[in-house]
mmCIF file of the protein (N, C-alpha, C, O) and its ligand, coordinates in Angstrom:
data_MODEL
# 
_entry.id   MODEL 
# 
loop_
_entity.id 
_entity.type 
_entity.pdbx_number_of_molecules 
1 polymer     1 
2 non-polymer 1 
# 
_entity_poly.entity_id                      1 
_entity_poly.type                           'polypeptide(L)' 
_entity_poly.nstd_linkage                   no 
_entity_poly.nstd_monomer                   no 
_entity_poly.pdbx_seq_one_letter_code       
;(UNK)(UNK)(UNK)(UNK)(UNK)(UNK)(UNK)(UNK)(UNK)(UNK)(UNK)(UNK)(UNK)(UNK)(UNK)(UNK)
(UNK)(UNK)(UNK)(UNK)(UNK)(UNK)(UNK)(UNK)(UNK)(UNK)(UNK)(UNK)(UNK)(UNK)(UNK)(UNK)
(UNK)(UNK)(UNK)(UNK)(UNK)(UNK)(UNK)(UNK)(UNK)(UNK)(UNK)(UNK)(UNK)(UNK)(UNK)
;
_entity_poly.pdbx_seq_one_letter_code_can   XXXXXXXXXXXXXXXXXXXXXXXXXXXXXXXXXXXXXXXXXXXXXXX 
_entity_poly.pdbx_strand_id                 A 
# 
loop_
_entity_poly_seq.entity_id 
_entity_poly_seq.num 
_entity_poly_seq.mon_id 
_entity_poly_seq.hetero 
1 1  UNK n 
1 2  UNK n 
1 3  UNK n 
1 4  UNK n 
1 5  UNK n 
1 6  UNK n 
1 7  UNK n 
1 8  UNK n 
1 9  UNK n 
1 10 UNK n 
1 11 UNK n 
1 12 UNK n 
1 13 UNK n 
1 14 UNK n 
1 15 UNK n 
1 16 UNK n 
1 17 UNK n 
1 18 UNK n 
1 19 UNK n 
1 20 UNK n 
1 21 UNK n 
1 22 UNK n 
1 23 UNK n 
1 24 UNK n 
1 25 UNK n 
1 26 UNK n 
1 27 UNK n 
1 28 UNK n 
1 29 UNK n 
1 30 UNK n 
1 31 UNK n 
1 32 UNK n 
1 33 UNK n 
1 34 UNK n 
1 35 UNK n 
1 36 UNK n 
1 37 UNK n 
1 38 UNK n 
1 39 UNK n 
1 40 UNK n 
1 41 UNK n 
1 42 UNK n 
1 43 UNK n 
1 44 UNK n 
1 45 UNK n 
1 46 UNK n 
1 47 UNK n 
# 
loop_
_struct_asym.id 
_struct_asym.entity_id 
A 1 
B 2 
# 
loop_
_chem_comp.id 
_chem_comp.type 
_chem_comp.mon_nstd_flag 
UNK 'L-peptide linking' . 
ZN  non-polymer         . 
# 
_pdbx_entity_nonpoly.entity_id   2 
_pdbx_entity_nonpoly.name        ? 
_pdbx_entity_nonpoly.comp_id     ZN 
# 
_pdbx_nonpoly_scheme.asym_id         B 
_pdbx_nonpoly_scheme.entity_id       2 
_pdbx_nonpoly_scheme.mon_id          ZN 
_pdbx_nonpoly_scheme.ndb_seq_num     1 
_pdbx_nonpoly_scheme.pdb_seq_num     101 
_pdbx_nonpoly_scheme.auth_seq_num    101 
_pdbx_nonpoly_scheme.pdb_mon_id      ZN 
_pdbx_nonpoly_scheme.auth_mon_id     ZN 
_pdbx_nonpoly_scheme.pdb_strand_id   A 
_pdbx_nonpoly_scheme.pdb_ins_code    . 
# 
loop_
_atom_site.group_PDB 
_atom_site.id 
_atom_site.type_symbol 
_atom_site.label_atom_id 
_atom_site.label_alt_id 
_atom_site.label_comp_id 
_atom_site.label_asym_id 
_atom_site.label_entity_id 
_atom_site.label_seq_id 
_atom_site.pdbx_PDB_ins_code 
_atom_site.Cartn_x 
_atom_site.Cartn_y 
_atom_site.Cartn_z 
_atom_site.occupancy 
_atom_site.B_iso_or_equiv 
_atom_site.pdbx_formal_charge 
_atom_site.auth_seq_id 
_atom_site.auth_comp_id 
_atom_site.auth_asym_id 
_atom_site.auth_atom_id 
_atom_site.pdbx_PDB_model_num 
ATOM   1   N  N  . UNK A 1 1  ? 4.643   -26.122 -8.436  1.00 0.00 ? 1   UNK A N  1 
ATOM   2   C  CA . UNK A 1 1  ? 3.356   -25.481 -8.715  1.00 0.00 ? 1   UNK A CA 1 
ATOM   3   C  C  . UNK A 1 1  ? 3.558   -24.270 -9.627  1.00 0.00 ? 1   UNK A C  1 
ATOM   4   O  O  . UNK A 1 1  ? 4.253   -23.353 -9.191  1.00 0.00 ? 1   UNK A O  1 
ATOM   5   N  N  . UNK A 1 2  ? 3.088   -24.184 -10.698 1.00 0.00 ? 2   UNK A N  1 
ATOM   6   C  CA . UNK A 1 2  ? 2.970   -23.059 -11.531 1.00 0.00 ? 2   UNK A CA 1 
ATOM   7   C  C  . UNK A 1 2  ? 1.912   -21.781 -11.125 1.00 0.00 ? 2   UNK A C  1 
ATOM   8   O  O  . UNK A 1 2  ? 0.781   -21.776 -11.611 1.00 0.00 ? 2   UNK A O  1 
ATOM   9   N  N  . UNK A 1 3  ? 2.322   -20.780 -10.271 1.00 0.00 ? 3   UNK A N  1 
ATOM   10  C  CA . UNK A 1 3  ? 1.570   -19.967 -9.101  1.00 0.00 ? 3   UNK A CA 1 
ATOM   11  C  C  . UNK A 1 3  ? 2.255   -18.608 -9.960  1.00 0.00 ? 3   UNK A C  1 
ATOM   12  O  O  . UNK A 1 3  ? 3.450   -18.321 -9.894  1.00 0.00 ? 3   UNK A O  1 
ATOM   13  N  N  . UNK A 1 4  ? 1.132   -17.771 -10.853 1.00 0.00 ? 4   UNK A N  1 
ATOM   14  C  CA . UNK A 1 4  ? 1.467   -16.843 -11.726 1.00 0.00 ? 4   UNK A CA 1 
ATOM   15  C  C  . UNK A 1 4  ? 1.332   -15.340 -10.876 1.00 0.00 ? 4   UNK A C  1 
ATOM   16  O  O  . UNK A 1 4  ? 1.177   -14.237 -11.400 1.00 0.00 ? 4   UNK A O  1 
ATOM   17  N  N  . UNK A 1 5  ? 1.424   -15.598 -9.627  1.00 0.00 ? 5   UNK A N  1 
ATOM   18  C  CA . UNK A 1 5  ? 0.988   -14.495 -8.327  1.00 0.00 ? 5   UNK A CA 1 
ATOM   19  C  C  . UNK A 1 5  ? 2.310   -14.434 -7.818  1.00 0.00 ? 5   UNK A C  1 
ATOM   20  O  O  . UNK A 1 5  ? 2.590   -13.568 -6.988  1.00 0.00 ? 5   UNK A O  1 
ATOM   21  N  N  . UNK A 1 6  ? 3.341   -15.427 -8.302  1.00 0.00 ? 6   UNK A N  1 
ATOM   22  C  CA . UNK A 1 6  ? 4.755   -15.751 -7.203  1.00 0.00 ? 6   UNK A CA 1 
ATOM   23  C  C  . UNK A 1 6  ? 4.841   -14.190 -7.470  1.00 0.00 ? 6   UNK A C  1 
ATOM   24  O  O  . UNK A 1 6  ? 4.290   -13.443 -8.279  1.00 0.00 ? 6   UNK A O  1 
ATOM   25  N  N  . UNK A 1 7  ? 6.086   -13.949 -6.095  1.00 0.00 ? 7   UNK A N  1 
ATOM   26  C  CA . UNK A 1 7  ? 6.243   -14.253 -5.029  1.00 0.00 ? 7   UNK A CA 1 
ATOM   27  C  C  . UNK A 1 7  ? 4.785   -14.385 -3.849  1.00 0.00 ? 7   UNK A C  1 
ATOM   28  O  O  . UNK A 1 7  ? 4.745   -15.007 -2.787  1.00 0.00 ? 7   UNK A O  1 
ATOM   29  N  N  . UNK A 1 8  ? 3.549   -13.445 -4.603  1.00 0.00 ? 8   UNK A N  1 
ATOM   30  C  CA . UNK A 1 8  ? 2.443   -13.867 -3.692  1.00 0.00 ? 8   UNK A CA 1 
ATOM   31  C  C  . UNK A 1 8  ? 1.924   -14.824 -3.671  1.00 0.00 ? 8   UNK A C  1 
ATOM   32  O  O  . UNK A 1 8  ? 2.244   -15.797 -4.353  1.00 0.00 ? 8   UNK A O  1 
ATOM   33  N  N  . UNK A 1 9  ? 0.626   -14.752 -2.564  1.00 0.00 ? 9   UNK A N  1 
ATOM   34  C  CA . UNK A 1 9  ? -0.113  -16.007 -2.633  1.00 0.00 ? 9   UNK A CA 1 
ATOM   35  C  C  . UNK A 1 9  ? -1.280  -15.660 -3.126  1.00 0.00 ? 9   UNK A C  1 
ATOM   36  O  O  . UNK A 1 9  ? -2.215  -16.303 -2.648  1.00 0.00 ? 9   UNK A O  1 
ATOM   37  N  N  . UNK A 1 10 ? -1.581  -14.808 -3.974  1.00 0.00 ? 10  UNK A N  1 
ATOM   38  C  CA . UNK A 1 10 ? -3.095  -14.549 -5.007  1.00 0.00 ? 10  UNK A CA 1 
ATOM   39  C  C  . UNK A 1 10 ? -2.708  -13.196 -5.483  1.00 0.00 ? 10  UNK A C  1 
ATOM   40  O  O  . UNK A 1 10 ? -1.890  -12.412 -5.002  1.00 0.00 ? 10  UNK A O  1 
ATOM   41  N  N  . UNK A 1 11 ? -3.544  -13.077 -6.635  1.00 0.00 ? 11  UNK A N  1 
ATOM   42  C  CA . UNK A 1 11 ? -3.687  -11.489 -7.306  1.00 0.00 ? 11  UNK A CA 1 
ATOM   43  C  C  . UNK A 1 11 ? -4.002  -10.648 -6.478  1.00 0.00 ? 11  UNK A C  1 
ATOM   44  O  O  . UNK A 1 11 ? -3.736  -9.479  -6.760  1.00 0.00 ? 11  UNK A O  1 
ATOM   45  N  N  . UNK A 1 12 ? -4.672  -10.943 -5.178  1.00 0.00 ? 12  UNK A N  1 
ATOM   46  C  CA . UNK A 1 12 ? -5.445  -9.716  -4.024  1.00 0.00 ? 12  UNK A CA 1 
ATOM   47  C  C  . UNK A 1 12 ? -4.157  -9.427  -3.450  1.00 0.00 ? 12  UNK A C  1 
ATOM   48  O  O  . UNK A 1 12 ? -3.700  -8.289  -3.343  1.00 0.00 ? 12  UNK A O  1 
ATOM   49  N  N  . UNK A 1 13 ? -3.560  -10.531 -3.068  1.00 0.00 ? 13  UNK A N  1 
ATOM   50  C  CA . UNK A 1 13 ? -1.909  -9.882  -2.030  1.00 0.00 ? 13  UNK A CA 1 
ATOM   51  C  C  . UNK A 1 13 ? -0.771  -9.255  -3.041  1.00 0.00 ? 13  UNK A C  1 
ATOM   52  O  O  . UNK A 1 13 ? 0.107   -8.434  -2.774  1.00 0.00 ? 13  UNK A O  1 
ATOM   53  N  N  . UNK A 1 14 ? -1.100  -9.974  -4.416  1.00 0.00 ? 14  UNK A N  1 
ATOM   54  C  CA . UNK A 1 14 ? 0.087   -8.841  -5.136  1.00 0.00 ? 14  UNK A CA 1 
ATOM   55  C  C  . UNK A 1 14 ? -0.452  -7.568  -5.319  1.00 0.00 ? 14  UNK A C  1 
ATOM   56  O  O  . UNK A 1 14 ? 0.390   -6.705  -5.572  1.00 0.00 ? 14  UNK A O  1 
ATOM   57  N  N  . UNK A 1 15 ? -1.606  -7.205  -5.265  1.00 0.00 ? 15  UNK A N  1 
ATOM   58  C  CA . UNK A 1 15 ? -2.203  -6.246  -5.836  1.00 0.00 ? 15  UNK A CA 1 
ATOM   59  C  C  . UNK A 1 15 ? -1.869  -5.091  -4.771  1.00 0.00 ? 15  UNK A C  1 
ATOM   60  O  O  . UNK A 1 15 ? -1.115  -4.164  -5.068  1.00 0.00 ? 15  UNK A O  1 
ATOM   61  N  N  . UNK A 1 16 ? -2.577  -5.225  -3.307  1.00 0.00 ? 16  UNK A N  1 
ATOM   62  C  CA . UNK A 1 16 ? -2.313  -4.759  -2.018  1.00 0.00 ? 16  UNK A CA 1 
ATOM   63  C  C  . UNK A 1 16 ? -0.379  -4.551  -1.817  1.00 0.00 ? 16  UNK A C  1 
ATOM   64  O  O  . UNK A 1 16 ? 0.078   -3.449  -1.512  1.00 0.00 ? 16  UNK A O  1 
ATOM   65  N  N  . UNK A 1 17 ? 0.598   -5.854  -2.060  1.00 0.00 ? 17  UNK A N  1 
ATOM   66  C  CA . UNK A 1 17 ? 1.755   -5.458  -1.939  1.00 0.00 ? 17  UNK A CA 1 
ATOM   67  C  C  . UNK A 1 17 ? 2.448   -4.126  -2.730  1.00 0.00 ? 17  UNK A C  1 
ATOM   68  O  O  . UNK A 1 17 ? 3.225   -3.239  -2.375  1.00 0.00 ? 17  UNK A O  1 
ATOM   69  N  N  . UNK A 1 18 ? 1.732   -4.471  -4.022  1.00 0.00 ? 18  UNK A N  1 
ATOM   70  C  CA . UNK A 1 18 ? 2.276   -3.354  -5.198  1.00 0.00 ? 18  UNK A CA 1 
ATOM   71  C  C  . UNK A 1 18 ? 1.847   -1.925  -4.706  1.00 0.00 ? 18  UNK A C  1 
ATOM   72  O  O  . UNK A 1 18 ? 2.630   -0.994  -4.895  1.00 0.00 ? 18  UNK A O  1 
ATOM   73  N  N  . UNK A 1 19 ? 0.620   -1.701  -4.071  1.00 0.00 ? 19  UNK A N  1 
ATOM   74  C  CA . UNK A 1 19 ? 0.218   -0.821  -4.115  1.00 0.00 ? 19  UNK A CA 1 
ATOM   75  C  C  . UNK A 1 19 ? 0.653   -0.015  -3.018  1.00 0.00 ? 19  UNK A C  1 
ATOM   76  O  O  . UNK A 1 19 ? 0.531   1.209   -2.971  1.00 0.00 ? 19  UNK A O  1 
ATOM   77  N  N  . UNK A 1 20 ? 1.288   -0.912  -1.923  1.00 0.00 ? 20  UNK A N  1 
ATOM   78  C  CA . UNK A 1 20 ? 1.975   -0.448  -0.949  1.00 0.00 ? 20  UNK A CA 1 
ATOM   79  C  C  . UNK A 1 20 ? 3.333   0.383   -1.399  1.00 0.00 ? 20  UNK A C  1 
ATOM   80  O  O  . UNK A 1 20 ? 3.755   1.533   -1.273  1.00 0.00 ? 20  UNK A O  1 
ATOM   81  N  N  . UNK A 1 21 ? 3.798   -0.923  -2.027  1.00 0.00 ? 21  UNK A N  1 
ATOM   82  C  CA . UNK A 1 21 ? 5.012   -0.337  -2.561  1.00 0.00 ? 21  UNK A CA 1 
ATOM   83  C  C  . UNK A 1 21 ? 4.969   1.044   -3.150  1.00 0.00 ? 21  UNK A C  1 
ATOM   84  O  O  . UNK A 1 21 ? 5.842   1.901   -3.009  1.00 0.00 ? 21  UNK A O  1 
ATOM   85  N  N  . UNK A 1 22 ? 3.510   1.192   -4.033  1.00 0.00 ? 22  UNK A N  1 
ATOM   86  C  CA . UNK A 1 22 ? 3.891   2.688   -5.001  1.00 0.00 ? 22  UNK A CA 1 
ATOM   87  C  C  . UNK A 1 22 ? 3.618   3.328   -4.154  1.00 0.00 ? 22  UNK A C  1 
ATOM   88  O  O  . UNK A 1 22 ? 4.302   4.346   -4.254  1.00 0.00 ? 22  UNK A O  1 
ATOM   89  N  N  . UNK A 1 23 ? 2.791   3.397   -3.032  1.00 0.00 ? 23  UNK A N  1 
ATOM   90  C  CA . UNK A 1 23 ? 2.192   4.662   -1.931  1.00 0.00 ? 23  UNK A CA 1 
ATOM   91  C  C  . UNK A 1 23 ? 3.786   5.058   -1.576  1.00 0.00 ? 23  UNK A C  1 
ATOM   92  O  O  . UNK A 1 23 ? 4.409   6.085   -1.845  1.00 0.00 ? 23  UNK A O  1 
ATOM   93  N  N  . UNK A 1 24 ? 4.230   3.755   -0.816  1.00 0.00 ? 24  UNK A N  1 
ATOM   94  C  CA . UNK A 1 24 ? 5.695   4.339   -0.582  1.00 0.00 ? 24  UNK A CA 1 
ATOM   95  C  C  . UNK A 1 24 ? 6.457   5.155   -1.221  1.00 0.00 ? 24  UNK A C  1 
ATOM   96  O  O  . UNK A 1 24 ? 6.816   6.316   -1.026  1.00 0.00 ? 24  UNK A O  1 
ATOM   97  N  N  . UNK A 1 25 ? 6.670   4.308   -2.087  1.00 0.00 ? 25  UNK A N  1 
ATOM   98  C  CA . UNK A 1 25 ? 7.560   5.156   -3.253  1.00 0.00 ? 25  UNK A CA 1 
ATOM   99  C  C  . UNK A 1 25 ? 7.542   6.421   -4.016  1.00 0.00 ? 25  UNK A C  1 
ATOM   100 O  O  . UNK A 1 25 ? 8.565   7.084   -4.186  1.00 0.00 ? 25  UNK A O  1 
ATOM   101 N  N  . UNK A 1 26 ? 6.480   6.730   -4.438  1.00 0.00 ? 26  UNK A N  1 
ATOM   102 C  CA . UNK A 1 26 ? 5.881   7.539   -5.096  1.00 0.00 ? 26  UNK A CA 1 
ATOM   103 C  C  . UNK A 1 26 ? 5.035   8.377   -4.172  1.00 0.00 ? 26  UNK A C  1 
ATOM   104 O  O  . UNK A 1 26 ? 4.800   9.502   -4.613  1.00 0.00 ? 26  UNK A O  1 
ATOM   105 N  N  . UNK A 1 27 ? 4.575   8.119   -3.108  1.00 0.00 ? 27  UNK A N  1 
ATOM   106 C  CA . UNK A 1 27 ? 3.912   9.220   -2.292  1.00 0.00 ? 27  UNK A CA 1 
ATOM   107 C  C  . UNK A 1 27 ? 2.943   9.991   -3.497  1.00 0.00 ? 27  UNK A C  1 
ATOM   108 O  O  . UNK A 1 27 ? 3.312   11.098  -3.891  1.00 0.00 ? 27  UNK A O  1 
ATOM   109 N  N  . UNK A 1 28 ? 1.765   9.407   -4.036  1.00 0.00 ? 28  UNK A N  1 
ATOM   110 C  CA . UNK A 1 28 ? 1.273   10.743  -4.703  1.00 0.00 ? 28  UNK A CA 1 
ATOM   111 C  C  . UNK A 1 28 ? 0.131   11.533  -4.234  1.00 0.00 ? 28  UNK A C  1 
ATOM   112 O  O  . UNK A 1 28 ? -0.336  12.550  -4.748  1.00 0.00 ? 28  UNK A O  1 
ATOM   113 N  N  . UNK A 1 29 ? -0.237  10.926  -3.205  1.00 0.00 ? 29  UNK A N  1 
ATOM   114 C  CA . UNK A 1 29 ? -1.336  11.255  -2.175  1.00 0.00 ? 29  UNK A CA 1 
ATOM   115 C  C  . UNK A 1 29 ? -1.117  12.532  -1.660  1.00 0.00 ? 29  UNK A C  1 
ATOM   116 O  O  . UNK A 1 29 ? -2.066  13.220  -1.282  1.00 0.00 ? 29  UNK A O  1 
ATOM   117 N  N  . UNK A 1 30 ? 0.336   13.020  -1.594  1.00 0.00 ? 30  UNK A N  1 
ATOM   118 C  CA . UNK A 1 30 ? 0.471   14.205  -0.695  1.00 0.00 ? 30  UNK A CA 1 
ATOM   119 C  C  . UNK A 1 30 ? 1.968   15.253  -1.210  1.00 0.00 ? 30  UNK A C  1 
ATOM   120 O  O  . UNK A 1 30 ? 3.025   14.812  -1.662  1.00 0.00 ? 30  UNK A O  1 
ATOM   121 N  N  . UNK A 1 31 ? 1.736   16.193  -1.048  1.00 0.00 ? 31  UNK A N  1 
ATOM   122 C  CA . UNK A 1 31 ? 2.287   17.321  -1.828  1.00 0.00 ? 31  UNK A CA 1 
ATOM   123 C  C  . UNK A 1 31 ? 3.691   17.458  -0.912  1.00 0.00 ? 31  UNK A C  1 
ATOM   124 O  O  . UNK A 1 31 ? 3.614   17.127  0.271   1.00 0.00 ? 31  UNK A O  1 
ATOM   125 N  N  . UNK A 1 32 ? 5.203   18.028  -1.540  1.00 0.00 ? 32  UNK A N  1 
ATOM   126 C  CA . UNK A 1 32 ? 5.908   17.927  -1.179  1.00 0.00 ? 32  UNK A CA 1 
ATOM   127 C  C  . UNK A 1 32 ? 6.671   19.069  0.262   1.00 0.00 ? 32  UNK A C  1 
ATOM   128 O  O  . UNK A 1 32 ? 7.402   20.056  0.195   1.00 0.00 ? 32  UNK A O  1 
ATOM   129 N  N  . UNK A 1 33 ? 6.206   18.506  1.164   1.00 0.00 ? 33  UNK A N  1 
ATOM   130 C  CA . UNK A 1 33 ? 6.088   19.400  2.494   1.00 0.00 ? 33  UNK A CA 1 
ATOM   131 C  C  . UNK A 1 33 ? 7.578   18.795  3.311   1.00 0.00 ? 33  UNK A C  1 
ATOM   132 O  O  . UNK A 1 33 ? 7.692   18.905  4.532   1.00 0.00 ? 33  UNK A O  1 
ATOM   133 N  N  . UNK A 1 34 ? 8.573   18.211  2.522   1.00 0.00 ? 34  UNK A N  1 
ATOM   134 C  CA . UNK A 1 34 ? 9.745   17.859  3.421   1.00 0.00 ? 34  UNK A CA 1 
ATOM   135 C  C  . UNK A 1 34 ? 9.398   16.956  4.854   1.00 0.00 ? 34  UNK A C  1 
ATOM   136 O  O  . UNK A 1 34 ? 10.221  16.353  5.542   1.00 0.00 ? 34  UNK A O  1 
ATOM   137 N  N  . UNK A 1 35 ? 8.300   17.035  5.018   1.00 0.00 ? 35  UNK A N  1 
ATOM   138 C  CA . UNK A 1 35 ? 8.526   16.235  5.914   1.00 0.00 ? 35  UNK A CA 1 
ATOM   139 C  C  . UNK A 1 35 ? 7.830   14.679  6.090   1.00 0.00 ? 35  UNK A C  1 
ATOM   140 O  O  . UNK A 1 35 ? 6.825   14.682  5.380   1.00 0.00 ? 35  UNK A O  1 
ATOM   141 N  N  . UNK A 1 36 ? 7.951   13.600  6.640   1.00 0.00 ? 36  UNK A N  1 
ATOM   142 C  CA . UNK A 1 36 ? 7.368   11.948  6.695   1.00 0.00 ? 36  UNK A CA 1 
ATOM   143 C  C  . UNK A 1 36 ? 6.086   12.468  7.207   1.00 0.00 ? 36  UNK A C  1 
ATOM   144 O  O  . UNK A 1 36 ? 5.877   13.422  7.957   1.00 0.00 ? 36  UNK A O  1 
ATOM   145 N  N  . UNK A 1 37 ? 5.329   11.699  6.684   1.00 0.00 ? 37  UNK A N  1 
ATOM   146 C  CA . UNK A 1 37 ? 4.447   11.395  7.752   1.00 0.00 ? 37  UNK A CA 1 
ATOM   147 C  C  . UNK A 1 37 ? 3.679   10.293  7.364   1.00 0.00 ? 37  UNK A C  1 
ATOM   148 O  O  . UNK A 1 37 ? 3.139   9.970   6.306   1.00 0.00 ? 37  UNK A O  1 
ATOM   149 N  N  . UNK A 1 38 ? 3.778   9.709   8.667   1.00 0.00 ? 38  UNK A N  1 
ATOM   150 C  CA . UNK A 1 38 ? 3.223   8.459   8.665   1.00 0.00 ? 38  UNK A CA 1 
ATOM   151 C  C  . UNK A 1 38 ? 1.755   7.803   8.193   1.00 0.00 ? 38  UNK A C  1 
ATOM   152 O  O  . UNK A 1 38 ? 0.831   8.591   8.395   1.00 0.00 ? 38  UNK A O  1 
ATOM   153 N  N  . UNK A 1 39 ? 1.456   6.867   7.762   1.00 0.00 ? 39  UNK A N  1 
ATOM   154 C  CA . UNK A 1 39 ? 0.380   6.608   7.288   1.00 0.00 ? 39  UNK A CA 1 
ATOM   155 C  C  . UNK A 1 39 ? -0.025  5.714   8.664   1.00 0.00 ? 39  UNK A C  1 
ATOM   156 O  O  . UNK A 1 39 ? 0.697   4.881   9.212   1.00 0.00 ? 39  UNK A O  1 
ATOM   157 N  N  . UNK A 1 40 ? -1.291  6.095   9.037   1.00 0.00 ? 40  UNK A N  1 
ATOM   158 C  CA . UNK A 1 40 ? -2.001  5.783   10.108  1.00 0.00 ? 40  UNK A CA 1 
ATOM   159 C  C  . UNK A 1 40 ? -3.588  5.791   9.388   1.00 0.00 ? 40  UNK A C  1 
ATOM   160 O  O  . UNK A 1 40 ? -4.108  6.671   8.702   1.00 0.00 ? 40  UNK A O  1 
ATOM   161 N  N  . UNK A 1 41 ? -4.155  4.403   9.843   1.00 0.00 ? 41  UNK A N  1 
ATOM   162 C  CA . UNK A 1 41 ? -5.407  4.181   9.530   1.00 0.00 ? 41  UNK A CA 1 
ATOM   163 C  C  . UNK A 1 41 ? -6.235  5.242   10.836  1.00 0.00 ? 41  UNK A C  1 
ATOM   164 O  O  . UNK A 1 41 ? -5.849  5.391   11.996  1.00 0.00 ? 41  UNK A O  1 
ATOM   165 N  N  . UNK A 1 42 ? -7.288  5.776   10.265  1.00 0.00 ? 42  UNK A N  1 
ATOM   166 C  CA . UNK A 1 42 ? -8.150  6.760   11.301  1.00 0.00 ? 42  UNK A CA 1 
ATOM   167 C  C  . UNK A 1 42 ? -9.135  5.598   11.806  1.00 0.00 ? 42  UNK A C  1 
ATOM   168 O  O  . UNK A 1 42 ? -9.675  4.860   10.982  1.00 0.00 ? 42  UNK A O  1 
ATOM   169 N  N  . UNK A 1 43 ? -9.384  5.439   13.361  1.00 0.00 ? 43  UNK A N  1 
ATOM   170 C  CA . UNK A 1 43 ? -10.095 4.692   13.557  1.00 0.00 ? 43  UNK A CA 1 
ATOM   171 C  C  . UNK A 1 43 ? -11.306 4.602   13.211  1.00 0.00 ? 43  UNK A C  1 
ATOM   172 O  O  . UNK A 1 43 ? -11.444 5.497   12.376  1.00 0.00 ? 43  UNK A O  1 
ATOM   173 N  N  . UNK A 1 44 ? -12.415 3.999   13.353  1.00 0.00 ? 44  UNK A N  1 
ATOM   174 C  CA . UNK A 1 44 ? -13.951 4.248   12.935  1.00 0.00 ? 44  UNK A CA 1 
ATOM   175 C  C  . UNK A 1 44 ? -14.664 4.140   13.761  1.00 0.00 ? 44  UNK A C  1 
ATOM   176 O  O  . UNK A 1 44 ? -15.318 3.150   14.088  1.00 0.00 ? 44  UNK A O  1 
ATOM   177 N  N  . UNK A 1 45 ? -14.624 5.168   14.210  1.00 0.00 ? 45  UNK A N  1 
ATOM   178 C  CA . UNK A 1 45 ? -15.528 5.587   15.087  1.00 0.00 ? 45  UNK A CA 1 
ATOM   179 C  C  . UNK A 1 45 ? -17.383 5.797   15.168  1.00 0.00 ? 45  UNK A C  1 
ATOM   180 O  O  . UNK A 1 45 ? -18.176 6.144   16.044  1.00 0.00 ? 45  UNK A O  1 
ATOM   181 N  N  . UNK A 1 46 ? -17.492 5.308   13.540  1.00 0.00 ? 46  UNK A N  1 
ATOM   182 C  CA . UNK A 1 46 ? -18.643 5.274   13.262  1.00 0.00 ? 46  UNK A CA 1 
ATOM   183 C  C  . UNK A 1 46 ? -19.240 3.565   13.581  1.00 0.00 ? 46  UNK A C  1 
ATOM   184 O  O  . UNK A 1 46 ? -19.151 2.532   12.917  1.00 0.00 ? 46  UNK A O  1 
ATOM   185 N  N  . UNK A 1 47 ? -19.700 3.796   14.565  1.00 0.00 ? 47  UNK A N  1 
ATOM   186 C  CA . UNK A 1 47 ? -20.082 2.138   14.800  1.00 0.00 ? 47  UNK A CA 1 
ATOM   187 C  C  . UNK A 1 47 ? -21.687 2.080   14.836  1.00 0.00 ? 47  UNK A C  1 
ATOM   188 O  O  . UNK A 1 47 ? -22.262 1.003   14.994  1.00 0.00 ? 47  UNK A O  1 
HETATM 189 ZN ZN . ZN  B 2 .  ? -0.828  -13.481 0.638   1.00 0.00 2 101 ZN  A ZN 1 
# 
């Protein structure tokens, strides 16, 4: 099968994988404070 997404299975999961990857990598969301911190979804509490 000629699948131009390999290793994914669509443009939505490479897109989401990549973007994981740069959050990781690159952290640019958050300023350099030495320390991890974890990425945790905030629940929604708005129901
Ligand atoms: Zn997938």
């Amino acid at each position: 099968m000629d699948d131009p997404y390999m290793p994914f299975c669509s443009e939505r999961c490479k897109l989401i994988d990549l973007g994981n990857w740069a959050s990781e990598k690159y952290v640019i969301h958050s300023p350099l404070t030495g320390e991890e911190e974890p990425e945790e979804q905030e629940p929604d509490e708005n129901s």
